[in-house]
FIMAR-367701 format. One record per atom (N, C-alpha, C): residue in three letters; atom name; x, y, z. Coordinates in pm, 1 decimal. Example, Ala and Ser with C-alpha at 12.3 -4.5 7.8 and 13.67 -1.06 7.14 Angstrom:
{"ala"; "N"; {1319.0; -569.0; 780.0}}
{"ala"; "CA"; {1230.0; -450.0; 780.0}}
{"ala"; "C"; {1320.0; -330.0; 780.0}}
{"ser"; "N"; {1285.0; -225.0; 708.0}}
{"ser"; "CA"; {1367.0; -106.0; 714.0}}
{"ser"; "C"; {1290.0; 3.0; 787.0}}
This chain:
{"unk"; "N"; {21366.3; 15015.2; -3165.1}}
{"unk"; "CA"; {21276.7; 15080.0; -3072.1}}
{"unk"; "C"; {21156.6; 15135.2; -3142.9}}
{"unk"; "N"; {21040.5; 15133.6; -3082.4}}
{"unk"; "CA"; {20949.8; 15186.1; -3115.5}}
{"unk"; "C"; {20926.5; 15364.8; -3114.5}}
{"unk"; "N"; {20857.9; 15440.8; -3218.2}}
{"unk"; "CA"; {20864.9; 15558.0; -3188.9}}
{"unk"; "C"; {20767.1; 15579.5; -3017.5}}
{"unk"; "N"; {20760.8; 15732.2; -3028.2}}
{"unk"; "CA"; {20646.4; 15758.8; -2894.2}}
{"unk"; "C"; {20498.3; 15762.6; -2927.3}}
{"unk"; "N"; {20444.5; 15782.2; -3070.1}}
{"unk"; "CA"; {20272.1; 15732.2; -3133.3}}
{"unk"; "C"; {20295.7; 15575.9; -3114.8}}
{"unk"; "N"; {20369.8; 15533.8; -3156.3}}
{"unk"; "CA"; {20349.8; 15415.9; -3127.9}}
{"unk"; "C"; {20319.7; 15310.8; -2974.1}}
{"unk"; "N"; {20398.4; 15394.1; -2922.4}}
{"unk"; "CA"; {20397.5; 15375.4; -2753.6}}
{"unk"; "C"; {20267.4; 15385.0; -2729.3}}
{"unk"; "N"; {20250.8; 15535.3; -2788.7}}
{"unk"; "CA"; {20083.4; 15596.4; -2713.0}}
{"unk"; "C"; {20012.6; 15526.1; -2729.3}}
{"unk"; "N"; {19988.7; 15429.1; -2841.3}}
{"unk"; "CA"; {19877.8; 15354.5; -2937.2}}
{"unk"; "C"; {19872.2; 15242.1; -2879.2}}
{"unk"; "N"; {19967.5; 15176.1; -2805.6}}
{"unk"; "CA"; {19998.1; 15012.9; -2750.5}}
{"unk"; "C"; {19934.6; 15098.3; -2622.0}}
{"unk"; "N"; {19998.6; 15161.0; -2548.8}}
{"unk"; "CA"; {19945.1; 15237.2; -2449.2}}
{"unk"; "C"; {19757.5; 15238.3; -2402.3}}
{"unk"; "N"; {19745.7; 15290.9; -2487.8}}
{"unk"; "CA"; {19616.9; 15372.1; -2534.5}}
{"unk"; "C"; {19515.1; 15224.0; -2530.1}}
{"unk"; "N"; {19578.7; 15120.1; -2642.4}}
{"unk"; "CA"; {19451.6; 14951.1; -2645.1}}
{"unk"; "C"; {19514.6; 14911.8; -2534.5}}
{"unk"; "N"; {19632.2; 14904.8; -2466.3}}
{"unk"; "CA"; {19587.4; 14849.2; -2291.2}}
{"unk"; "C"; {19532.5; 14894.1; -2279.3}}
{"unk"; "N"; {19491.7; 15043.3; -2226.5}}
{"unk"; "CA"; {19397.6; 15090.9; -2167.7}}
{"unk"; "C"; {19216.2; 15066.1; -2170.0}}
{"unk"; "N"; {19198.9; 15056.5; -2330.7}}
{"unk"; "CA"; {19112.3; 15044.1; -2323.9}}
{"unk"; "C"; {19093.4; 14886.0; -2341.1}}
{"unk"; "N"; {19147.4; 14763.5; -2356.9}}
{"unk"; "CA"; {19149.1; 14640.0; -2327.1}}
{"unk"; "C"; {19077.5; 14616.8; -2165.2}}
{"unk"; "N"; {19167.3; 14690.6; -2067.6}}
{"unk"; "CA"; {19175.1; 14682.9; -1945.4}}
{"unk"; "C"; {19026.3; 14751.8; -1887.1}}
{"unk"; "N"; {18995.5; 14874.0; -1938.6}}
{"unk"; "CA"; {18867.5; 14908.6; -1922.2}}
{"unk"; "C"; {18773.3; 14875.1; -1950.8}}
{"unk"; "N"; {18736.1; 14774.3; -2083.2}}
{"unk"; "CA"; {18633.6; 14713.2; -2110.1}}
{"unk"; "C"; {18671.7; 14578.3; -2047.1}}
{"unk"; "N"; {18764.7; 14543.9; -1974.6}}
{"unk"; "CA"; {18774.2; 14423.6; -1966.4}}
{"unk"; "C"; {18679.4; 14444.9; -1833.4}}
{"unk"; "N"; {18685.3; 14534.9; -1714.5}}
{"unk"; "CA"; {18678.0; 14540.1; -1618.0}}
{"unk"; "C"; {18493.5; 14587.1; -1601.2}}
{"unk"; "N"; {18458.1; 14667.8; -1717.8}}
{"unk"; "CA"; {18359.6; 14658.6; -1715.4}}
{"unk"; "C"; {18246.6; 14521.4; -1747.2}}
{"unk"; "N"; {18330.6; 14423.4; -1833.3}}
{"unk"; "CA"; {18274.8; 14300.7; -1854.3}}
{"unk"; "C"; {18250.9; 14233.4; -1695.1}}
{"unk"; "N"; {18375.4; 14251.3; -1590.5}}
{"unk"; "CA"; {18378.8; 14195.0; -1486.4}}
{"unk"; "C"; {18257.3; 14233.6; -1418.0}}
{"unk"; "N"; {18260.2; 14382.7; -1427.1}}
{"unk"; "CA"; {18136.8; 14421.0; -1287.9}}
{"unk"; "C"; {18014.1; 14398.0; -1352.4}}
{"unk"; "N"; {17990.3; 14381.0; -1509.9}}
{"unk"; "CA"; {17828.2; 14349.5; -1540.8}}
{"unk"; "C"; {17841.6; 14165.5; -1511.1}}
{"unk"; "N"; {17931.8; 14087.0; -1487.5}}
{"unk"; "CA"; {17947.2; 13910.6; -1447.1}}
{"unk"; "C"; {17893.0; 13956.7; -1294.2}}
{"unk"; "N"; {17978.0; 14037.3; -1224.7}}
{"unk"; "CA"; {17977.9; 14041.1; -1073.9}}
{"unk"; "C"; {17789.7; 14109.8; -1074.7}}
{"unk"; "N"; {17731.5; 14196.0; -1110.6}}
{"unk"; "CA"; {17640.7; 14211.7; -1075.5}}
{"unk"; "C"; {17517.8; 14105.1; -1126.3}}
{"unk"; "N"; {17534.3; 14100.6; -1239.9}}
{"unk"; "CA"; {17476.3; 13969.0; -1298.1}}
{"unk"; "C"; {17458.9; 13858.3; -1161.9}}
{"unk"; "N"; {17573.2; 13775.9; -1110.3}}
{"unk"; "CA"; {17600.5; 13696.9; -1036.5}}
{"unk"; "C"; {17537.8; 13731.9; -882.5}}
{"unk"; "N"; {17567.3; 13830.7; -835.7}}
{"unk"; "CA"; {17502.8; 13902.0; -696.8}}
{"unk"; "C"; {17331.6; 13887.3; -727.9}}
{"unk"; "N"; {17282.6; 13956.4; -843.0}}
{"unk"; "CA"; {17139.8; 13951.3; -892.9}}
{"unk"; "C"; {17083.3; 13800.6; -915.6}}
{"unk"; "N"; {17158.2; 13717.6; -947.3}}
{"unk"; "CA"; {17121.1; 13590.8; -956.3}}
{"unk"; "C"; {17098.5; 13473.3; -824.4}}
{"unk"; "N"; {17206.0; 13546.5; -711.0}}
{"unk"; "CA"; {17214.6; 13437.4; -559.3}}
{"unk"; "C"; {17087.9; 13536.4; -522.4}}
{"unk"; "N"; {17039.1; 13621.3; -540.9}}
{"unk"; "CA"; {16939.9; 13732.5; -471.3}}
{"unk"; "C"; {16820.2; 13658.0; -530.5}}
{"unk"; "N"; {16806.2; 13679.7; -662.9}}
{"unk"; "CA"; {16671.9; 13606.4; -680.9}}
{"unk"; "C"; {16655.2; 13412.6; -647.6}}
{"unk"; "N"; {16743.7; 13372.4; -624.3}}
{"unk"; "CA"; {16775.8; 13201.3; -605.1}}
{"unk"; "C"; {16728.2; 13249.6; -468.3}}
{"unk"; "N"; {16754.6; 13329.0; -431.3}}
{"unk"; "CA"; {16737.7; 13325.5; -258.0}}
{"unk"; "C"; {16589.6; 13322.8; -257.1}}
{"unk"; "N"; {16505.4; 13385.5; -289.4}}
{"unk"; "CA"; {16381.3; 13469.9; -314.3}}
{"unk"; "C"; {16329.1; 13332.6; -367.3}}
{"unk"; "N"; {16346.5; 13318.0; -449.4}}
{"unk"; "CA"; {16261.0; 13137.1; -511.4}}
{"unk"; "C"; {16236.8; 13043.5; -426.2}}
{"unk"; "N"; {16363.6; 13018.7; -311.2}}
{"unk"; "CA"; {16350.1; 12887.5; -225.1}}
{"unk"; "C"; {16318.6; 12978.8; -147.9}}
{"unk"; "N"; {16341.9; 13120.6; -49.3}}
{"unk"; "CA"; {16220.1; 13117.8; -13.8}}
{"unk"; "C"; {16037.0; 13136.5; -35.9}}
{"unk"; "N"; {16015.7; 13135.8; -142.3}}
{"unk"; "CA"; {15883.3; 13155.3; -167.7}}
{"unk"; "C"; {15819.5; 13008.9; -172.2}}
{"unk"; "N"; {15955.2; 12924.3; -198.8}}
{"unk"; "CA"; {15953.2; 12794.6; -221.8}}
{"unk"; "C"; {15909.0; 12722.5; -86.8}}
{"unk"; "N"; {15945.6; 12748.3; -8.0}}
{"unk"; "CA"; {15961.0; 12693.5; 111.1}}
{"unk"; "C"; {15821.5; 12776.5; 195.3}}
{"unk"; "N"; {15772.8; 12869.8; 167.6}}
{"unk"; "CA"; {15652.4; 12959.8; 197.7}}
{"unk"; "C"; {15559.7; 12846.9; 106.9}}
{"unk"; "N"; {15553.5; 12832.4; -20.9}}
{"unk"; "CA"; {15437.6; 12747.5; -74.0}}
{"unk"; "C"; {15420.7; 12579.2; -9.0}}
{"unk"; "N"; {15577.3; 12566.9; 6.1}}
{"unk"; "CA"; {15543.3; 12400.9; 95.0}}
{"unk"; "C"; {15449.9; 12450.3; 232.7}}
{"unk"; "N"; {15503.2; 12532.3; 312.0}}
{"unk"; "CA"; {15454.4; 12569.4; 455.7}}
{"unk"; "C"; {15268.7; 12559.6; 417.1}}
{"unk"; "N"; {15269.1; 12654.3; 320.8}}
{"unk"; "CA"; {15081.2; 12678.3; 280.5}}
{"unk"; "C"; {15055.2; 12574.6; 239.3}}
{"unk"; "N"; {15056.0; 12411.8; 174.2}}
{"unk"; "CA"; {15020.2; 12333.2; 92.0}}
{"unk"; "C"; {15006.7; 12245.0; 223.8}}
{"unk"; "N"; {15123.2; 12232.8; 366.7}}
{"unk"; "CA"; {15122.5; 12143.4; 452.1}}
{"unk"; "C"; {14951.6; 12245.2; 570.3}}
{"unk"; "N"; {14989.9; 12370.6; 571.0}}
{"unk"; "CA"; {14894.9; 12406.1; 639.7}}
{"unk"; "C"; {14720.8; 12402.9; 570.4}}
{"unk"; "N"; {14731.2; 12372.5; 454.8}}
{"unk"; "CA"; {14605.5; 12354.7; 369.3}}
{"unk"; "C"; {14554.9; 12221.6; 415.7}}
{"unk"; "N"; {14682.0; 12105.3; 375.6}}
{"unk"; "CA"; {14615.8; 11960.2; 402.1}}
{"unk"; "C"; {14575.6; 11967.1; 550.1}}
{"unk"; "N"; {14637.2; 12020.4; 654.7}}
{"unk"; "CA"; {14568.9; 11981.3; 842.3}}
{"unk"; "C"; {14423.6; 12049.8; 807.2}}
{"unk"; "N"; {14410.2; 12179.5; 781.8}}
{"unk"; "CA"; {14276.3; 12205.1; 761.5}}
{"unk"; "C"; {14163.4; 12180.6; 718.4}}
{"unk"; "N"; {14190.5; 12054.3; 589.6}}
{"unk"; "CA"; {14121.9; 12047.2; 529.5}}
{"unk"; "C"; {14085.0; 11894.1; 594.5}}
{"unk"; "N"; {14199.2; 11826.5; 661.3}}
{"unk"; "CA"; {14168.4; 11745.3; 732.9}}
{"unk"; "C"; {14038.4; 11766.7; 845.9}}
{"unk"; "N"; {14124.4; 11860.3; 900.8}}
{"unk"; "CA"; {14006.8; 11911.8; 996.5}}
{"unk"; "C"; {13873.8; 11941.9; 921.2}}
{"unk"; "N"; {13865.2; 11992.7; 882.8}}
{"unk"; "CA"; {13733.7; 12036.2; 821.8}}
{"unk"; "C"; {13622.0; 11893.9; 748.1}}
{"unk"; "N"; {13700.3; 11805.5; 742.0}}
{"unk"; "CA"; {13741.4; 11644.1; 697.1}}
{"unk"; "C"; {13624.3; 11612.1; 814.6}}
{"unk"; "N"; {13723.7; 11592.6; 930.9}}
{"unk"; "CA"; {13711.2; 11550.5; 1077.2}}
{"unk"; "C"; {13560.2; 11607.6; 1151.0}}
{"unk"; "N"; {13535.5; 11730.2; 1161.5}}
{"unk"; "CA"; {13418.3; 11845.4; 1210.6}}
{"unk"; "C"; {13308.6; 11816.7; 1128.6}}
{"unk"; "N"; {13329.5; 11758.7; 973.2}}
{"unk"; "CA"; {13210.4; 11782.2; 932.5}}
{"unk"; "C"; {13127.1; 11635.2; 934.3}}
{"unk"; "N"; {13237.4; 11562.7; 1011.4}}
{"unk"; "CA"; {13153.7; 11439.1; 1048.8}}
{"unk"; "C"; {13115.6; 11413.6; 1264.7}}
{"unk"; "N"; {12998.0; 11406.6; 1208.7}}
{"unk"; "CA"; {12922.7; 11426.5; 1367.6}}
{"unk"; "C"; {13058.1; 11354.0; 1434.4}}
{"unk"; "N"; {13073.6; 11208.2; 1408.8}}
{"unk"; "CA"; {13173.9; 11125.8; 1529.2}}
{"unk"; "C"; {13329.3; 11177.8; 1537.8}}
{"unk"; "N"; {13332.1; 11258.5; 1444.0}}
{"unk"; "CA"; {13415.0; 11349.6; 1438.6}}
{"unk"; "C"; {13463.1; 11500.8; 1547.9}}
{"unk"; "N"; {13334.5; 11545.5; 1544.1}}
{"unk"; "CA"; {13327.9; 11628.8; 1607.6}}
{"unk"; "C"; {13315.2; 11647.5; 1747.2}}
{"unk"; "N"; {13265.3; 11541.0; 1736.5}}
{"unk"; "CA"; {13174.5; 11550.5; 1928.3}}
{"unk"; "C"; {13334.4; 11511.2; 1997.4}}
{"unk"; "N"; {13437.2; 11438.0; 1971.0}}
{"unk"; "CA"; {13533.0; 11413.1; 1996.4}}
{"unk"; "C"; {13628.3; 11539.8; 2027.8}}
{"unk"; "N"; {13600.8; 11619.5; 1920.3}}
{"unk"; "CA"; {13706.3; 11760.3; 1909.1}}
{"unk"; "C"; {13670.1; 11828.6; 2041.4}}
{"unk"; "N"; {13520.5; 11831.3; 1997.8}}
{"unk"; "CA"; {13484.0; 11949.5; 2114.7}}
{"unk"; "C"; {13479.3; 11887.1; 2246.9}}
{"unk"; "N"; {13482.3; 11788.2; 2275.2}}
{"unk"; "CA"; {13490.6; 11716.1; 2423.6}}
{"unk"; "C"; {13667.1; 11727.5; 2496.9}}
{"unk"; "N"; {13743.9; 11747.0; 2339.0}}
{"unk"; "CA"; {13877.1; 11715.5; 2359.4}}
{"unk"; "C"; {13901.7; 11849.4; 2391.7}}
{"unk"; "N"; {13808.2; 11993.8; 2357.1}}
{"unk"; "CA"; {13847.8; 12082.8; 2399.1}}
{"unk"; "C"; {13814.6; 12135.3; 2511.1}}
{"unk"; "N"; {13698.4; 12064.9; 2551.4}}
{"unk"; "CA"; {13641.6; 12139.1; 2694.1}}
{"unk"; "C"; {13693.8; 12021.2; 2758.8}}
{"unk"; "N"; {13727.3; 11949.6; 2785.0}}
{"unk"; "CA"; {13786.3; 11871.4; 2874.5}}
{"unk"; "C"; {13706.0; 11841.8; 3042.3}}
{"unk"; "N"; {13578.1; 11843.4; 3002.8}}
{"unk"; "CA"; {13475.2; 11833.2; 3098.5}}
{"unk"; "C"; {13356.2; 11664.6; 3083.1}}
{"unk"; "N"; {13388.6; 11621.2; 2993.8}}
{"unk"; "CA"; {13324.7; 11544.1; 2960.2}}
{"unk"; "C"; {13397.8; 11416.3; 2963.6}}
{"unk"; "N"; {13340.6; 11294.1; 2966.2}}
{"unk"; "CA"; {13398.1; 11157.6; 2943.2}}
{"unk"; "C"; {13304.7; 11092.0; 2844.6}}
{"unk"; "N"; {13369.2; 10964.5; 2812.3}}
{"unk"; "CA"; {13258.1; 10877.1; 2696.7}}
{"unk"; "C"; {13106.3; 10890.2; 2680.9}}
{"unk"; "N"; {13056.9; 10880.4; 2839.4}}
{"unk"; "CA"; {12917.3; 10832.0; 2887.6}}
{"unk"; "C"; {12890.6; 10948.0; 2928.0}}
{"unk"; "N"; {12938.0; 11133.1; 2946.6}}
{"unk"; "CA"; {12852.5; 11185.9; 2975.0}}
{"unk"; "C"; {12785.5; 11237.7; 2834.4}}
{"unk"; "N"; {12724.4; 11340.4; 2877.1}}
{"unk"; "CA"; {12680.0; 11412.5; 2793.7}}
{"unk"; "C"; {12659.4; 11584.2; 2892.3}}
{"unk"; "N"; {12649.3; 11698.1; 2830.3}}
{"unk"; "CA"; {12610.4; 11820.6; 2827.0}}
{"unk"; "C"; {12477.0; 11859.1; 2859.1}}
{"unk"; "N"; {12436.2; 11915.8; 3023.4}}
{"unk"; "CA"; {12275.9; 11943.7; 3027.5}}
{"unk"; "C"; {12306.1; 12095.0; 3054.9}}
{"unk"; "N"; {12213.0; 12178.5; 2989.0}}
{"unk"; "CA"; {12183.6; 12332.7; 2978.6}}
{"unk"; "C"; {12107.8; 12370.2; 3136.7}}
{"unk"; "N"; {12171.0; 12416.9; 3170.3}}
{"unk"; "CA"; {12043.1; 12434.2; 3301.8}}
{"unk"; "C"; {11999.1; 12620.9; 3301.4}}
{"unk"; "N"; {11877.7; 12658.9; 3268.9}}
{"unk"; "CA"; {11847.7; 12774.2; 3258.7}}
{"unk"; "C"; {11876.6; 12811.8; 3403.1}}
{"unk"; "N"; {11874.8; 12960.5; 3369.1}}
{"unk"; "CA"; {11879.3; 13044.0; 3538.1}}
{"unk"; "C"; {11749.3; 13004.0; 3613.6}}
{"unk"; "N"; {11719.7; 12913.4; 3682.8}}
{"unk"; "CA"; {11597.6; 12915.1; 3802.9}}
{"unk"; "C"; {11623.3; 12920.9; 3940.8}}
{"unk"; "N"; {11554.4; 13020.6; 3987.6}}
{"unk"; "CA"; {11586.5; 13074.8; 4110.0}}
{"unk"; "C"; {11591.0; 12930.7; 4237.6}}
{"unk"; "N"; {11714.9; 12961.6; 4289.7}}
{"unk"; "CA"; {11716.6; 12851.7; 4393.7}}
{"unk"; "C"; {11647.8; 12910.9; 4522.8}}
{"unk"; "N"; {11570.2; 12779.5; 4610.6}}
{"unk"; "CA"; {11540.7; 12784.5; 4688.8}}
{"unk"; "C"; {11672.8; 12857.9; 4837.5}}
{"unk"; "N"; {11563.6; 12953.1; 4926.9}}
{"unk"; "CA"; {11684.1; 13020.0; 5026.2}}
{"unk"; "C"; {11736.8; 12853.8; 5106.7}}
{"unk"; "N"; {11879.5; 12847.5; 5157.0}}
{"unk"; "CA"; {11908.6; 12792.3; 5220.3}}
{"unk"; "C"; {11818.9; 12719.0; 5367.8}}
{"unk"; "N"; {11837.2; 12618.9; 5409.4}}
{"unk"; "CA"; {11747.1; 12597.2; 5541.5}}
{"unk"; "C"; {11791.4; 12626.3; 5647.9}}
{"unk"; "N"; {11916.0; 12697.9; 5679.2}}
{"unk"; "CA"; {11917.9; 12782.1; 5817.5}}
{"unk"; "C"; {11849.8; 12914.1; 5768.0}}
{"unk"; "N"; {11813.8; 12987.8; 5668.6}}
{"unk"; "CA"; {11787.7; 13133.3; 5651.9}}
{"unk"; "C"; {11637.0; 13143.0; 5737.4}}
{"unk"; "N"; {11541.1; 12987.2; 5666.6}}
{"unk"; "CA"; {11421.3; 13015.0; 5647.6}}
{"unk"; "C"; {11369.1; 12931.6; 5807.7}}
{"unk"; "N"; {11493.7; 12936.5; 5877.1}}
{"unk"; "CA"; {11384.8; 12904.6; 6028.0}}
{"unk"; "C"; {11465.4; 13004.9; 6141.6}}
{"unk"; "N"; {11468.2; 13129.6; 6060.3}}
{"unk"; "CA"; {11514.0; 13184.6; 6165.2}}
{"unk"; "C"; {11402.6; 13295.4; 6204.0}}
C-alpha cells in the first residue's frame, strides 16, 4: 500500500492533469466558436462583395447604354411609355386658348 503523501501527490497531479487538461479544452472550444464566427463574417462579406461587383457591372452597363444617343432615346421612351417608333416629343408652351364657341355667341 501506498502511504497517505503519497496518495496526496497522485491525488494532487490528477488534479492538476485534469485542470490543465480542461483548460486546454475551453481555449480549443473558444478558439473553435471564434473561428465559425469569423468564417461566418468572410462569406458574408464575401457574398456582400459578389452582390457590389454584380451591381457595379448593370450600372456600368447602363451608363454603357445612356451614354449612347440610340441608347438612350430607347430608355427614356421605355420609361415614359408615351411614345412609339415614329413619334417624337413636342413642348407646347402655355398659350392662351381661344374661349369656347358657345361662350362667345351668347
Amino acid at each position: 500500500m501506498t502511504s497517505l503523501p503519497q496518495l496526496a501527490v497522485r491525488i494532487g497531479g490528477i488534479v492538476a492533469a485534469v485542470a490543465v487538461s480542461s483548460l486546454v479544452l475551453v481555449q480549443y472550444e473558444g478558439i473553435a466558436v471564434r473561428y465559425l464566427t469569423l468564417k461566418h463574417e468572410v462569406e458574408q462579406s464575401q457574398a456582400d462583395i459578389d452582390g457590389l461587383h454584380l451591381k457595379l457591372r448593370r450600372e456600368q452597363a447602363r451608363i454603357n447604354r445612356l451614354s449612347d444617343p440610340r441608347g438612350a432615346i430607347p430608355e427614356i421612351h421605355d420609361k415614359l411609355k408615351e411614345f412609339g417608333p415614329d413619334e417624337e416629343m413636342i413642348y407646347v408652351r402655355g398659350v392662351p386658348s381661344p374661349p369656347p364657341a358657345w361662350e362667345s355667341s351668347h
